[in-house]
C-alpha positions, -999 to 999 in steps of 0.1 A, spaced: 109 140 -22 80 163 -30 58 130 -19 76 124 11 63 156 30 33 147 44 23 189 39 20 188 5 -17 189 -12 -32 163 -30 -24 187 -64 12 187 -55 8 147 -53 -13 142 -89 17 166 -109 49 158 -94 68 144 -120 75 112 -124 110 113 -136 135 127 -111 157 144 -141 123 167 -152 124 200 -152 113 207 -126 142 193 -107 166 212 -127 169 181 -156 204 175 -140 196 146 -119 212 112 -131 198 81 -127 224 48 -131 202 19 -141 218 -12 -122 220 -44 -135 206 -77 -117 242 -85 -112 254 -53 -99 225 -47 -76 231 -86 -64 269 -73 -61 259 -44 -36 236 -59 -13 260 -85 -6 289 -61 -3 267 -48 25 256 -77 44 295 -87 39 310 -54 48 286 -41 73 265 -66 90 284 -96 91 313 -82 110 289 -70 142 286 -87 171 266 -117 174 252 -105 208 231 -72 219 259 -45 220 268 -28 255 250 -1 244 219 -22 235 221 -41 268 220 -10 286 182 1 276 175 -36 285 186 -32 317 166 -5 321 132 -17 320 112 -25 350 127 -61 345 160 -66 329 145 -76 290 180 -93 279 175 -128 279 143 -122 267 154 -105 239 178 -135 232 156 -160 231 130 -148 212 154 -138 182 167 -177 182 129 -192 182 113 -169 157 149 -171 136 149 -212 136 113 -209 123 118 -187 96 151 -205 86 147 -243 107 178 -262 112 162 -291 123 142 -315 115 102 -307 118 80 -335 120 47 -332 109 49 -295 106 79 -303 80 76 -276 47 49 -260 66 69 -227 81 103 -213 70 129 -233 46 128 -268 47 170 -278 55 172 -316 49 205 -319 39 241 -310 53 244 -281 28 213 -261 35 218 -268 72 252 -242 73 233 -218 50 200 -214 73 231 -213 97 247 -180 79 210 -165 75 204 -165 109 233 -150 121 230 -120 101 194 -114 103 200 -115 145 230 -90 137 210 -67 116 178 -67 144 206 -64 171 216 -31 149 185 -18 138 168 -20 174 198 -2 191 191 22 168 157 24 179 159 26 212 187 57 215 157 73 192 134 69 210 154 78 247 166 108 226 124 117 220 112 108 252 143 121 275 138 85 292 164 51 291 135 30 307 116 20 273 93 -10 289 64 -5 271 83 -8 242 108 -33 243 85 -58 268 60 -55 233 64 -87 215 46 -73 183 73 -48 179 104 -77 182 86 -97 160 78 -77 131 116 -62 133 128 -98 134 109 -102 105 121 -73 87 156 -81 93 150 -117 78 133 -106 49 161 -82 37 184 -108 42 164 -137 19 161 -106 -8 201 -101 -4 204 -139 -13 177 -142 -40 161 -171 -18 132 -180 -43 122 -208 -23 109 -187 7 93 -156 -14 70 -130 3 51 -132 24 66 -165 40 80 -146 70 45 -136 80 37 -173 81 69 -181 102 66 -155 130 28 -153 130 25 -118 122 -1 -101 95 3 -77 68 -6 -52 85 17 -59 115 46 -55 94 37 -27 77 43 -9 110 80 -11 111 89 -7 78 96 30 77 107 30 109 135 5 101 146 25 73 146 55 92 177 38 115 191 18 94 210 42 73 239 20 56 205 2 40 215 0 1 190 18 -26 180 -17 -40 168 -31 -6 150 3 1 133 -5 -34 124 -47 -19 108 -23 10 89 -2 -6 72 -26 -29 65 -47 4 46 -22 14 30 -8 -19 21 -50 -16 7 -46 20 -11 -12 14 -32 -27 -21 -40 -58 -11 -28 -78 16 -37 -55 44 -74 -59 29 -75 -97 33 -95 -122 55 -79 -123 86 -58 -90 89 -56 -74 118 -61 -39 102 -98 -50 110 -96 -51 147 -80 -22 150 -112 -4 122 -134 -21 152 -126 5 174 -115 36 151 -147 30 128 -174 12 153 -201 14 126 -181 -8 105 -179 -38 136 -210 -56 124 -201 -56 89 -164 -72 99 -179 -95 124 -208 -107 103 -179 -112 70 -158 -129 97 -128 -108 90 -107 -102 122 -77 -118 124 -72 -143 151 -43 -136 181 -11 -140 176 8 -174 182 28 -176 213 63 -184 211 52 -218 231 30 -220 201 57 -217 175 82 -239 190 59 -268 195 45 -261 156 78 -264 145 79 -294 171 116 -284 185 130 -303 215 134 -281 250 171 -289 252 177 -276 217 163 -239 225 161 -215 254 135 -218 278 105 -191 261 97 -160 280 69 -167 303 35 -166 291 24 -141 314 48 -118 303 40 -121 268 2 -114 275 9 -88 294 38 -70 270 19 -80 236 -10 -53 251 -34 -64 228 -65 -70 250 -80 -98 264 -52 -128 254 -86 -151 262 -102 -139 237 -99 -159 200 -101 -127 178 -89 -99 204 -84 -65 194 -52 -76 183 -40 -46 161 -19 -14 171 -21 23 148 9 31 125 24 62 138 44 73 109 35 88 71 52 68 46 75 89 31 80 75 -7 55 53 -24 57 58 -62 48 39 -89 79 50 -111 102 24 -114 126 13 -92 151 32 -101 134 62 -102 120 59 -66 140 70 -29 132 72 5 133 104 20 121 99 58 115 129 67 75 125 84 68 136 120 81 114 148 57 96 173 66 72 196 68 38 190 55 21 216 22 47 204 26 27 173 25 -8 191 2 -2 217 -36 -23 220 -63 -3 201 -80 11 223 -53 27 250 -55 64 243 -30 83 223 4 87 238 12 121 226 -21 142 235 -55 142 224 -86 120 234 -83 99 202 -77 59 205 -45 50 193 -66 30 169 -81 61 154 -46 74 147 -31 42 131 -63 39 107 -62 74 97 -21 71 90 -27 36 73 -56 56 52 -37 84 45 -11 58 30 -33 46 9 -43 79 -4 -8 86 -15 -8 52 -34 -36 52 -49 -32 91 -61 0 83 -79 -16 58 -98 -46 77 -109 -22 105 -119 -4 75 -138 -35 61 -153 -52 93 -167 -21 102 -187 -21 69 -198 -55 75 -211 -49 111 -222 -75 124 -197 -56 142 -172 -79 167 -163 -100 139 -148 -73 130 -121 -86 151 -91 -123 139 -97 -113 102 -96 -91 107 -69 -117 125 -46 -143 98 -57 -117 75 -40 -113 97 -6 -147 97 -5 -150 57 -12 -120 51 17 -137 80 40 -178 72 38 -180 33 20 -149 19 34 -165 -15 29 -157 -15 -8 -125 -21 3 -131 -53 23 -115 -81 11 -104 -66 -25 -74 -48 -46 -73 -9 -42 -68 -11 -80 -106 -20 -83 -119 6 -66 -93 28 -90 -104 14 -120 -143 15 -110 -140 52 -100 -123 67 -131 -150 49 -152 -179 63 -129 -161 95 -137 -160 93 -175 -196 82 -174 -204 112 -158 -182 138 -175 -195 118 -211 -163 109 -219 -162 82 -247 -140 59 -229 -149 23 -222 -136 -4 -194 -121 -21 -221 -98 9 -230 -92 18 -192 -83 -21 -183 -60 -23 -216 -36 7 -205 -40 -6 -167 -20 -39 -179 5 -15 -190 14 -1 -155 38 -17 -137 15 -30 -107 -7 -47 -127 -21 -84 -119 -50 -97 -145 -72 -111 -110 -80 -79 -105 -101 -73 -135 -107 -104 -141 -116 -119 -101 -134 -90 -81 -149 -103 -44 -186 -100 -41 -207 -114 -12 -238 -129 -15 -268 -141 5 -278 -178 -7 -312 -194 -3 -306 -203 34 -303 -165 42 -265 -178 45 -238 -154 31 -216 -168 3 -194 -153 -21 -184 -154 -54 -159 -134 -76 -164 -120 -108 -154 -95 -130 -146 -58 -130 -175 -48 -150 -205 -70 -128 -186 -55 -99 -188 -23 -111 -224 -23 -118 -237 -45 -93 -222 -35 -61 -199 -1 -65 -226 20 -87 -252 13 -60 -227 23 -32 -212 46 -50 -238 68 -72 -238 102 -45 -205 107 -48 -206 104 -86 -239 127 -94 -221 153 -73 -199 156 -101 -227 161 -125 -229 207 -130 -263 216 -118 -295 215 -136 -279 188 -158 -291 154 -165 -269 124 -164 -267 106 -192 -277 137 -214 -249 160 -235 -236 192 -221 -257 225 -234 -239 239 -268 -215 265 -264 -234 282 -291 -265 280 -286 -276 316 -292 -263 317 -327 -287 305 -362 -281 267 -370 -267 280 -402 -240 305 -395 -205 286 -390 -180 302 -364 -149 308 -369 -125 302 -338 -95 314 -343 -82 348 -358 -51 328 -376 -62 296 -384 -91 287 -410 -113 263 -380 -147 267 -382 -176 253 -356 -211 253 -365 -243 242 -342 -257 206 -352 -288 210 -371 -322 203 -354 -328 170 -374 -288 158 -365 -297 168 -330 -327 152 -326 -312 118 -339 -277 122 -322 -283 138 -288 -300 113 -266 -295 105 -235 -270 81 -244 -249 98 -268 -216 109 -262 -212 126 -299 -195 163 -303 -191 178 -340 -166 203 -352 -175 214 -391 -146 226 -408 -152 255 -433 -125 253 -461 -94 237 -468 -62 249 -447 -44 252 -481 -45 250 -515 -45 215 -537 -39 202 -498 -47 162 -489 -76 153 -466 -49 137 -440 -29 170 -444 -57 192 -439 -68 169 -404 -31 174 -399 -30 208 -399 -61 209 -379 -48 189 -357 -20 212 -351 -39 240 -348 -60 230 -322 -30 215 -307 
């Protein structure tokens, strides 16, 4: 909950606690661990008990803000649910595009089943955009919502929400994440725009398939939002313009969404078997993504909403709590470049990046916080995490094509170099495989570009440490010697706390405690403080006790510096 106001400080962020039964929650907060089986048992208790018995068309209610619009949406509405639906889960047979999109039904069993599915997925969009729209009429003190329900972005990635939750109630293995994207042409980052917002109105939504959401979207802000082809890069196009030629020369913008024409003859339906598609000119002119011509239009709208919970913790030690400011949704699904619906002379672009960025802050500062205790180096969490901001702010091309993990791992090692801690990569990628998150390719496979002999680009991947030091030291150095305290050297050891005392006359530091410290002599110095080294003595002056041990002696020593 602390997370989930988007007011809190990034020090609030880095020591919130990750258990919810802490202290500082009072330590009366139970968590019940559920069981595969009893999770499975609750999620279909749901679909069973709550979505099943709606109706299988838009409510009265919903039909009303149909209605509404400039052009009664209805039948619209209807058939666009039953073309992206049969492509996620096809009842017929597919021809050439057969396996390609959505489950593959050949026989009379699966045929019922994708059946079932698609009823309830339509129910639970039916639901969940209802909700939606007396939302947003309650916001906007308006019934005619046009700009948001002619949008077919926004039906499509709540269509594909609702069919998602519904293969996770099931367990469907054979159509895992991210096969809806593939079905109803959408990308990561598409999706990643309704998420929150379909929690926010869906309230009966069990705990376990708030958990399958948020690690969609932990999944969509780390990675898969970064890939070739997202459409987070048209919309960086117009919110970052000095990042276009970079984009356009790595060929990264995604290409425009399919038409439902498009997907109904890739799925290679028959007319009779479907509704007629909403005409073509509506679609351009809803979608409001620019030019429809165009093969990699400015195709991608801003997020309008803070996420509200992403944590690390496990599952069942994470919640939503929705409790960011609202904006309007049509805001959210609106082309790049229309200005920003609720004041201001920013591009709605502008305002989705920085909201998608300031996503990915939260991430990423939960992990840090998780990997410095890991490594025992807490005190380091703020530095690596502002190295980040400053990575995500001023180089966002590091992020191009790669894991946000990388960038993690790469800046809490630029740290420790600079701070001389004696840590290596090896220690900080062997406690990374211990958080939950972890994946080996991104230690192991890092994206680089290259230029070949041709003056062609190529690229190759390679590993954390080559990455590190051939392409985010370089990038990355300005940020890093910022750290350094002035008038020191990188590379060379801190000045001695002790400097004004005689080589030979041991300190001692503590008024209780027999712990001495003495300066290094000039000939250990000499030897052990180069540029290089990362060495610190402590001499100890006498025993802690009488006929004591050497391990109970470093023991005690221990303890006392402890």
């Amino acid at each position: 909950e602390t997370l989930a106001s988007p007011t809190k400080t990034i020090k609030n962020m880095l020591t919130v606690p990750s258990s919810p039964s802490s202290p500082v929650n009072g330590g009366s907060v139970k968590v019940v661990q559920m069981t595969p089986v009893t999770s499975a048992m609750t999620t279909a208790k749901w679909l069973r008990g709550v979505i099943s018995s709606l109706p299988e068309k838009p409510s009265s209610k919903l039909e009303k803000f149909l209605s509404s619009c400039d052009t009664d949406l209805t039948s619209d509405v209807t058939k666009r649910v039953s073309i992206i639906l049969e492509a996620i889960f096809p009842t017929k047979p597919s021809g050439h595009w057969g396996g390609s999109m959505g489950l593959n039904c050949t026989n009379a069993f699966d045929i019922p089943w994708a059946e079932a599915r698609k009823m309830e997925a339509s129910k639970l969009y039916y639901r969940v955009l209802e909700a939606i729209c007396r939302a947003e009429s309650l916001n906007t003190n308006v019934n005619n919502l046009t700009p948001l329900l002619s949008n077919e972005r926004f039906h499509r990635c709540l269509i594909a929400c609702s069919a998602e939750l519904v293969l996770a109630t099931h367990k469907t293995v054979i159509m895992m994440f991210p096969a809806v994207l593939e079905s109803t042409g959408l990308t990561a980052f598409d999706l990643s725009k309704i998420i929150e917002n379909f929690v926010r109105h869906e309230e009966s939504l069990p705990r376990e398939l708030k958990r399958h959401l948020n690690s969609l979207e932990e999944q969509l802000l780390e990675s898969m939002a970064w890939e070739k082809g997202s459409s987070l890069y048209n919309s960086l196009v117009v919110a970052r313009p000095s990042l276009a030629s970079e984009i356009n020369r790595l060929g990264l913008l995604a290409e425009s969404m399919p038409s439902l024409d498009d997907i109904v003859a890739r799925q290679n339906f028959h007319a009779e078997d479907l509704p007629a598609t909403p005409s073509k000119k509506r679609a351009a002119d809803s979608d409001e993504n620019g030019d429809s011509r165009s093969p990699k239009r400015l195709c991608i709208e801003p997020r309008s909403t803070l996420v509200d919970q992403i944590s690390q913790t496990p599952p069942a030690k994470q919640s939503y709590t929705l409790k960011a400011k609202w904006r309007p949704l049509q805001s959210t699904f609106a082309s790049p470049t229309v200005s920003n619906l609720v004041g201001g002379n920013e591009k709605c672009a502008e305002v989705g990046v920085h909201i998608f960025f300031s996503k990915i802050l939260k991430l990423a500062a939960i992990r840090i916080r998780n990997l410095c205790e890991r490594l025992r180096h807490v005190e380091q969490t703020e530095h690596v995490y502002n190295i980040f901001k400053q990575i995500l702010d001023q180089q966002t091309t590091l992020f191009f094509n790669r894991h946000i993990d990388q960038l993690i791992l790469c800046s809490l090692y630029g740290v420790a170099k600079v701070s001389q801690l004696t840590l290596t990569f090896k220690e900080i990628v062997n406690n990374y495989k211990r958080e939950q998150q972890c994946i080996p390719e991104v230690f192991r496979s890092v994206f680089v570009v290259n230029t070949n002999h041709n003056g062609g680009l190529g690229s190759r991947h390679v590993d954390i440490i080559v990455f590190y030091n051939e392409v985010f030291v370089p990038a990355v150095k300005p940020f890093l010697v910022a750290l350094i305290p002035s008038g020191q050297i990188p590379g060379s050891p801190k000045s001695p706390p002790f400097s004004n005392l005689p080589d030979m006359s041991p300190k001692k530091v503590s008024s209780s405690h027999n712990v001495y410290i003495s300066p290094l002599r000039q000939t250990k110095k000499d030897a052990l403080l180069s540029p290089s080294s990362r060495s610190f003595y402590a001499c100890i002056g006498e025993s802690t006790h009488a006929y004591q041990s050497p391990s109970e002696d470093l023991a005690a020593i221990n303890n006392c510096l402890n």
